[in-house]
C-alpha positions in Angstrom: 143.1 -24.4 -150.2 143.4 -27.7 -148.8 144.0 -26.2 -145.3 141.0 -24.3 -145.2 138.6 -27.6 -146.4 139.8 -29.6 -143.4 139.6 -27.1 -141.1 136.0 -26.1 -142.4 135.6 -30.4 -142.4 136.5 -30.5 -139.0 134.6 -27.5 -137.7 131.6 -29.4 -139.7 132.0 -32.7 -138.4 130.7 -32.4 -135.1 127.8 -30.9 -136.5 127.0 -33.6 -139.0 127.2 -35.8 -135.8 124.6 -34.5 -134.2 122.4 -34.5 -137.2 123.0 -37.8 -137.9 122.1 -39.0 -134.7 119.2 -36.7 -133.8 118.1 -38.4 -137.1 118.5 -41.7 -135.9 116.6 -41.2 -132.3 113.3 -39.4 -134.3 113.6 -42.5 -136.5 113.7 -44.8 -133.7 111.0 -42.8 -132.0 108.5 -42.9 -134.7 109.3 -46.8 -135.4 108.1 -47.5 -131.9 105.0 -45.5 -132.0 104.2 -47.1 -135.3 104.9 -50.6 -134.2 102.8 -49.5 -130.6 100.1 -48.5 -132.8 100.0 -51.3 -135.2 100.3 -53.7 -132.6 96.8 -53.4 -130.8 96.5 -55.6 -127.4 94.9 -59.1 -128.6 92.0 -60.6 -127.0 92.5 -62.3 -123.6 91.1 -65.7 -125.0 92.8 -67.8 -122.8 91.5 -65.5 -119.6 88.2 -66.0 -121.4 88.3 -69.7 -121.6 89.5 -70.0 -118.4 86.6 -68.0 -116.8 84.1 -69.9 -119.2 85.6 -73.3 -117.7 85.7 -72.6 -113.9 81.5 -71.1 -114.2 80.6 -74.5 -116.1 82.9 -76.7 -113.7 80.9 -74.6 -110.8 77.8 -75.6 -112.3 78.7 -79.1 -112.9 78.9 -79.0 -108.8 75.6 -77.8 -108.5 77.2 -74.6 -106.5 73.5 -72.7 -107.4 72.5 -75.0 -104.1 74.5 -73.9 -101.8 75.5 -70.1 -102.8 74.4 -68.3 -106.1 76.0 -64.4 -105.2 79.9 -65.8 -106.2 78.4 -67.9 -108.9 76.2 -64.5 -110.3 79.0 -62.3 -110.0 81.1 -64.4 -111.9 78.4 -64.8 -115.1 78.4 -60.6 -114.9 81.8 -60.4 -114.9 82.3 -62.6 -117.7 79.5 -60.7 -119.7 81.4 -57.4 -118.5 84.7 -59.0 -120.0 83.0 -59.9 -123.2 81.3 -56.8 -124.0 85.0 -54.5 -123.0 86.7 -57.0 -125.9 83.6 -56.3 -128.3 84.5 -52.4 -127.1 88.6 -53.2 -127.6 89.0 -52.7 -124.6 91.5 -55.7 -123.9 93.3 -54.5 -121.0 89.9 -54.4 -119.2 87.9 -57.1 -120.6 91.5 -59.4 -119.4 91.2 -58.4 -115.6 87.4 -58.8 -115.7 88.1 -62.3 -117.1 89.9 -63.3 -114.5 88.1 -61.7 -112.1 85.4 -64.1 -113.2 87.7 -67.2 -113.2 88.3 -66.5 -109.5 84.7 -65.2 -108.7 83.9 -68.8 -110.0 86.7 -70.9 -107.7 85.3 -69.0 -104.7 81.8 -70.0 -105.2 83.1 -73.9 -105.5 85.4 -72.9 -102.4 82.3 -71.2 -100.6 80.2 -74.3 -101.5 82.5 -76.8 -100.2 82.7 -74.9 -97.3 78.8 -75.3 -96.8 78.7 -79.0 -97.5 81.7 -79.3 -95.0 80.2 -77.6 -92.1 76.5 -79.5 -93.1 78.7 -82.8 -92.6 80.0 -81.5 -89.5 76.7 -81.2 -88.0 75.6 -84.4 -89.4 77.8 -85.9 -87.1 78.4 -83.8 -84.2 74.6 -84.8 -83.9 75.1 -88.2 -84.5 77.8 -88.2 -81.5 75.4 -86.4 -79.4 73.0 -89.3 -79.9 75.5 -91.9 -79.4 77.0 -89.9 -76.0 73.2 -90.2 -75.2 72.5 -94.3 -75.8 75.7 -94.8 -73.6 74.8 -92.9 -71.2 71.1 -94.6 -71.3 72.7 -98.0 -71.6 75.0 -97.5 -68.9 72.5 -96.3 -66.5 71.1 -99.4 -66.4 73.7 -101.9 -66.2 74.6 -102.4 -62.7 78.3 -103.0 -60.9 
């Protein structure tokens, strides 16, 4: 009798393996899709913040008068990003964030860029009026 309970044990055994570890996988399975479920996406707040900062530091240099279409796009995609986390939508409202951030930088960018090239012709004037008084004063000044 002992003979035929190992033999039936060891016939069984594999068996039981596979059970056990079929059991364990499905376990394992449904622990990460409870923990993937549980654990929603949390709001992008520092995305948020960030955007929020780089549209008041782009006020704070008067960008509005120099270019407003960088500055606009960046207050509608910040209102875009706020409404997709009042919608859950994290994973959206987090790239439309910093979309907005870098909507933002590119109006100071563009508005520098406007200043710069007004300074430029501020001067390349000026030289043209200087080139012009030599010119006059050296006309008359005989060698």
């Amino acid at each position: 009798m002992i003979t035929v309970n190992t033999k039936l044990l060891c016939a069984i055994q594999p068996l039981l393996w596979r059970l056990a570890i079929k059991r364990a996988l499905l376990l394992t399975g449904a622990a990460v899709i409870l923990t993937a479920c549980a654990s929603a996406p949390l709001a992008p707040t520092a995305e948020l913040q960030a955007a929020e900062l780089a549209i008041s530091n782009a006020d704070r240099a008067q960008v509005v008068r120099y270019t407003s279409t960088e500055l606009n796009t960046a207050r509608n995609e910040l209102a875009a990003a706020k409404s997709a986390v009042a919608t859950k939508n994290m994973v959206q409202a987090k790239q439309l964030a910093t979309q907005a951030q870098l909507s933002a930088e590119l109006a100071i960018a563009h508005a520098e860029l406007v200043k710069a090239q007004a300074v430029n012709k501020d001067m390349q004037q000026s030289i043209q009026a200087l080139e012009q008084e030599i010119q006059h004063n050296l006309s008359g000044v005989k060698l």
